[in-house]
C-alpha positions in Angstrom: -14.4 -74.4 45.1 -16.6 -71.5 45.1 -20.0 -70.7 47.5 -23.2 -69.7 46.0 -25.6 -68.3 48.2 -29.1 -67.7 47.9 -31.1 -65.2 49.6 -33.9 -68.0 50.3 -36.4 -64.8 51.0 -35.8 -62.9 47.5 -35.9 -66.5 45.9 -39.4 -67.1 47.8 -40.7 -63.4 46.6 -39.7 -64.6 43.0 -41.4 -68.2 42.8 -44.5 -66.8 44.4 -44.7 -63.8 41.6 -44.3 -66.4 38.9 -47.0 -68.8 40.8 -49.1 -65.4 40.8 -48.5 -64.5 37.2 -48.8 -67.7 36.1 -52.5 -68.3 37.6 -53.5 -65.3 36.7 -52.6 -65.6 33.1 -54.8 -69.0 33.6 -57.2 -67.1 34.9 -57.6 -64.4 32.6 -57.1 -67.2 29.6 -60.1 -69.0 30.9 -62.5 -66.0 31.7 -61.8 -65.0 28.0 -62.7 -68.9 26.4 -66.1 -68.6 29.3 -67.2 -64.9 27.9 -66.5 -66.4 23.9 -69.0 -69.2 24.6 -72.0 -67.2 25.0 -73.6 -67.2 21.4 -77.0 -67.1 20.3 -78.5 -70.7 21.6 -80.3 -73.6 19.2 -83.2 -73.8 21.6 -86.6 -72.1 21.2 -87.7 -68.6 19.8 -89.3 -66.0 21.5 -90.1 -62.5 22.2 -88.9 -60.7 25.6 -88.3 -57.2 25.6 -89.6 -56.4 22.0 -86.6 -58.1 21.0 -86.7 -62.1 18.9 -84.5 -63.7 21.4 -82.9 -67.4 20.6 -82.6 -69.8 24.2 -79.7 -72.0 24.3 -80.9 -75.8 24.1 -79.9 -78.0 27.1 -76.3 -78.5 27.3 -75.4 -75.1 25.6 -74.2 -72.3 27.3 -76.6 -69.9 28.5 -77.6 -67.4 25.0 -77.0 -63.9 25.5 -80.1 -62.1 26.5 -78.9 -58.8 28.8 -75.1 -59.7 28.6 -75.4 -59.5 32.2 -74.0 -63.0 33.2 -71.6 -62.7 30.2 -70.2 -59.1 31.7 -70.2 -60.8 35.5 -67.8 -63.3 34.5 -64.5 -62.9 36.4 -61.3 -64.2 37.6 -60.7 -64.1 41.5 -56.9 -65.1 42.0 -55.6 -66.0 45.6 -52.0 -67.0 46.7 -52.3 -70.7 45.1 -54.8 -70.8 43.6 -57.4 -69.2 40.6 -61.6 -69.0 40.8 -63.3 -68.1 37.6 -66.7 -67.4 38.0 -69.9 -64.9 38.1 -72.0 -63.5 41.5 -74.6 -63.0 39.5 -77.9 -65.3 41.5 -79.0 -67.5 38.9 -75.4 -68.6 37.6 -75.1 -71.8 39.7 -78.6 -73.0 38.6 -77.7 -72.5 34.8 -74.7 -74.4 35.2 -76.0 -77.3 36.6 -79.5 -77.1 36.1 -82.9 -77.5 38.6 -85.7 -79.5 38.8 -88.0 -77.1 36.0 -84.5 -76.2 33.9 -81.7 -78.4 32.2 -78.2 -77.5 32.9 -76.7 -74.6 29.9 -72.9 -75.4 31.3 -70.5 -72.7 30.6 -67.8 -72.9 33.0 -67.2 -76.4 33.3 -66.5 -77.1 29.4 -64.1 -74.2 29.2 -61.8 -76.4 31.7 -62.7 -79.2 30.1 -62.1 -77.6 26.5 -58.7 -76.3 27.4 -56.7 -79.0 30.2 -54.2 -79.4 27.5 -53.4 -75.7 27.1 -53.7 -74.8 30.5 -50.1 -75.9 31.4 -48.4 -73.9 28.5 -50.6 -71.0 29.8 -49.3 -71.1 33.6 -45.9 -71.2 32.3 -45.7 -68.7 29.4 -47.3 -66.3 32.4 -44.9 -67.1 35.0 -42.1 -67.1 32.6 -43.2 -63.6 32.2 -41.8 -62.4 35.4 
C-alpha cells in the first residue's frame, strides 16, 4: 500500500484562496444586482437642480439623483467573510428609514432577491482557483 502525503500548509493556502475567490465573486455579484436597482422611482415629481427628478416611493430603492450613493457602493472582502455596502452618510437612513422618511431598501432585497444563486456564485468563484 502506498502513502499519500499532504503538505497540510499548501492545502490551507489553497482552501483559503478558493474561500477568498469565492466571496469575492459573491461580493462583486451582489454589488452589481445593488448598483442595477437604482432606477428612476414611482414616487413624487419635482424639480432640484433644474433637472425633473422622479423619488422612489416607500419601499423602492433610493432613485438616482447624483449617482453618488449608486457610485459609493462597494464590496469590502475579509478572510471569511464579504460586506457590501456604501460610506456614504445618509445610506443607513435610506435603507431602513427615520422618523420624517420611509425606508427605500436597496441592500437588503438584493440578498433577499438572490439566496438561491448565491451558492452557485461562491462555488463557480472558488472553482476558479
Amino acid at each position: 500500500m502506498s502513502r499519500v502525503e499532504i503538505d497540510k500548509q499548501k492545502f490551507e493556502m489553497i482552501k483559503a484562496e478558493k474561500v477568498r475567490n469565492g466571496l469575492q465573486s459573491v461580493g462583486f455579484f451582489l454589488e452589481s444586482d445593488i448598483k442595477r436597482s437604482f432606477k428612476p422611482g414611482h414616487g413624487r415629481t419635482y424639480i432640484i437642480h433644474n433637472k425633473i427628478h422622479r423619488a422612489s416611493a416607500p419601499g423602492e430603492p433610493p432613485a438616482v439623483l447624483t449617482g453618488r450613493l449608486r457610485s459609493s457602493i462597494a464590496t469590502d472582502l475579509g478572510v471569511n467573510y464579504v460586506r457590501i455596502g456604501s460610506n456614504v452618510e445618509y445610506a443607513k437612513s435610506l435603507e431602513y428609514g427615520t422618523s420624517k422618511v420611509a425606508a427605500r431598501p436597496f441592500l437588503r432585497p438584493a440578498l433577499e432577491r438572490n439566496k438561491r444563486e448565491i451558492p452557485r456564485v461562491f462555488k463557480e468563484g472558488a472553482e476558479k482557483c
